[in-house]
Backbone as numpy.savetxt, mean C-alpha at the origin, in Angstrom:
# Nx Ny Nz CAx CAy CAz Cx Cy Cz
2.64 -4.86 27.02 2.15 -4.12 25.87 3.19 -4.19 24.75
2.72 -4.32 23.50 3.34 -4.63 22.52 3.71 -2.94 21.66
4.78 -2.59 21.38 5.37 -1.64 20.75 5.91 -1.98 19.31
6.05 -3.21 19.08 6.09 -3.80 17.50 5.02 -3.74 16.60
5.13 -3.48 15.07 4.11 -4.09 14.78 4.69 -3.79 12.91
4.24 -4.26 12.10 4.09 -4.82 10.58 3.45 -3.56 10.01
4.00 -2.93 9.53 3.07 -2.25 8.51 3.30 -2.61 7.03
2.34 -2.44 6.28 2.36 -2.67 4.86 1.52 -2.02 4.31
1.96 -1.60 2.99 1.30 -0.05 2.60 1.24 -0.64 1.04
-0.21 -0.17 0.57 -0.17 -0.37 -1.05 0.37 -1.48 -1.32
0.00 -2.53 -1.36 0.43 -4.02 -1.72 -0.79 -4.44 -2.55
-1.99 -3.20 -2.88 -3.16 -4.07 -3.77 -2.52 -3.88 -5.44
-3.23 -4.59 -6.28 -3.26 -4.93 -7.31 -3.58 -3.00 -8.00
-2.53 -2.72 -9.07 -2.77 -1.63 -9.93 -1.45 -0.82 -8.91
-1.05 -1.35 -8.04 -0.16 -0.75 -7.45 1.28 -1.79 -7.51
1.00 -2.86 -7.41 1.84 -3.97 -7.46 2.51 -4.57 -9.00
1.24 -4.30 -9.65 1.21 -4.69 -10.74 1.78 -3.80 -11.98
1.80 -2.23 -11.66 2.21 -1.15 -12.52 4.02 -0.98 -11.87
4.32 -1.74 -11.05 6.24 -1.26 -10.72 6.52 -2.64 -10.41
7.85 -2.80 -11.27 8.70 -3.63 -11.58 9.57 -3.89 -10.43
9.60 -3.21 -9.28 10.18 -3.19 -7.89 9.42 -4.62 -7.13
7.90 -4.13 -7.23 7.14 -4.93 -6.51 7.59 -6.45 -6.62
8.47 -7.14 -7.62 8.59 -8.38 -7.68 9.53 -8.78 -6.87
10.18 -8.31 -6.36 11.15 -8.68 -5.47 10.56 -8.48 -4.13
9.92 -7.82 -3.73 8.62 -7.58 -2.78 7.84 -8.34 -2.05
6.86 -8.60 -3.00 5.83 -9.83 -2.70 7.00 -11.22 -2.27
7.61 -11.59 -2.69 8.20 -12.76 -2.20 8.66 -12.15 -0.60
9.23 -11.60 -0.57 9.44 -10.93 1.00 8.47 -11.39 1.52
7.55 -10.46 1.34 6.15 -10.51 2.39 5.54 -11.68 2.29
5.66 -12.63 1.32 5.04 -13.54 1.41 5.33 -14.83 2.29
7.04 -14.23 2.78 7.60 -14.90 4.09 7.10 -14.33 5.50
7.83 -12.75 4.68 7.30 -12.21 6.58 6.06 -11.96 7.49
5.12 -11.95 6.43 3.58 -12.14 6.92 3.33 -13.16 8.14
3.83 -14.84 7.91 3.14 -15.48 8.79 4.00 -15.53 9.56
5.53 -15.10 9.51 6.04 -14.80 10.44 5.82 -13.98 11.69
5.38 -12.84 11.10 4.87 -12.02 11.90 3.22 -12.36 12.74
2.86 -13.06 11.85 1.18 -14.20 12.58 2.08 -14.57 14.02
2.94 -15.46 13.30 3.44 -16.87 14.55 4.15 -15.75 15.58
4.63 -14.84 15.66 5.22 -13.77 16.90 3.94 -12.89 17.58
3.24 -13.14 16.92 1.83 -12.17 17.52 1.89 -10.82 17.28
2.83 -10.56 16.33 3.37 -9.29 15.87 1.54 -8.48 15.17
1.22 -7.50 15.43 0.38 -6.75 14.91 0.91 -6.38 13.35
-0.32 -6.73 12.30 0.05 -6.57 10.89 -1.38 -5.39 10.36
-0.31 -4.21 10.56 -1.50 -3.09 9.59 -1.31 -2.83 8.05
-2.46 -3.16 7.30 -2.56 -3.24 5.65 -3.02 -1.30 5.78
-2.12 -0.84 4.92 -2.47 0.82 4.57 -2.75 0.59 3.00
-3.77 0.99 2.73 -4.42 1.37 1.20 -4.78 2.67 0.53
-3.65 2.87 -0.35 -4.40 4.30 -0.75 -4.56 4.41 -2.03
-6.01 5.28 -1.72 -7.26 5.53 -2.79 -7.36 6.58 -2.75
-8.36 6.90 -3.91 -8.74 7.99 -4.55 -10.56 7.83 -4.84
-10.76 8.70 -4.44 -12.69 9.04 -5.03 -12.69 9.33 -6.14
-13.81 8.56 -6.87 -14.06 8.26 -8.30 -14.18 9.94 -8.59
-14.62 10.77 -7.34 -15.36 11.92 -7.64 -13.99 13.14 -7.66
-12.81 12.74 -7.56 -11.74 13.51 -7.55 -11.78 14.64 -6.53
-12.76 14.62 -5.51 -12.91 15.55 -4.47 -11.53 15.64 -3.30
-10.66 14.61 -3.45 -9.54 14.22 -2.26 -8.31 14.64 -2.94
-8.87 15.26 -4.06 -7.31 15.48 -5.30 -7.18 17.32 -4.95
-6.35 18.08 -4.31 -6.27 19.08 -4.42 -6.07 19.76 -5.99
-6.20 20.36 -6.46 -6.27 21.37 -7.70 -4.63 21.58 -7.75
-3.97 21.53 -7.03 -2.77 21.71 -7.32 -1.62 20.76 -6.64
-1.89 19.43 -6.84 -1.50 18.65 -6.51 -1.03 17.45 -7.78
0.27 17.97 -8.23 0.33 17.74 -9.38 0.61 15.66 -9.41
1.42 15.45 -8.31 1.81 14.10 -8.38 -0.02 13.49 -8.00
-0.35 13.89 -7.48 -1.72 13.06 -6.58 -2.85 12.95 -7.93
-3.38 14.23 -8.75 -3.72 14.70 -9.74 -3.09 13.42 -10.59
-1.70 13.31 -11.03 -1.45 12.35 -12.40 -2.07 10.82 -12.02
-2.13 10.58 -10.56 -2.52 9.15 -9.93 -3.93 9.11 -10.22
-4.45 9.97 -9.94 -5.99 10.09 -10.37 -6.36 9.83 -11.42
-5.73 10.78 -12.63 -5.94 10.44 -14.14 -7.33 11.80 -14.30
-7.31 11.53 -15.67 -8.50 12.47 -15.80 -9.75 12.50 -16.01
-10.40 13.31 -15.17 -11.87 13.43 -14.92 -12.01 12.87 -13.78
């Protein structure tokens, strides 16, 4: 049983594309990905979203709230 595994979090576009960090980033992953293929290493993609309907945004959730934007 395998106890390794790849995670990668927020790597979509509007996330990648809004921080100046991400460029040094993507070249990483764009090694360690098939690396991790060729070891049989398990690769989990984490994505986080928001409902158009702002129902997942607590009312007082000020950082989560500015990600949302308004309305």
């Amino acid at each position: 049983m395998t106890t390794t595994a790849l995670i990668v979090g927020d790597l979509q576009a509007g996330i990648v594309d809004d921080y100046p960090f991400a460029a040094g980033v993507l070249p990483v992953m764009e090694k360690v990905l098939p690396m991790a293929g060729a070891a049989a290493i398990p690769v989990i993609f984490i994505c986080f979203g928001l409902r158009a309907s702002g129902l997942d945004v607590a009312a007082g959730n000020q950082l989560i709230s500015a990600l949302a934007g308004p309305g």
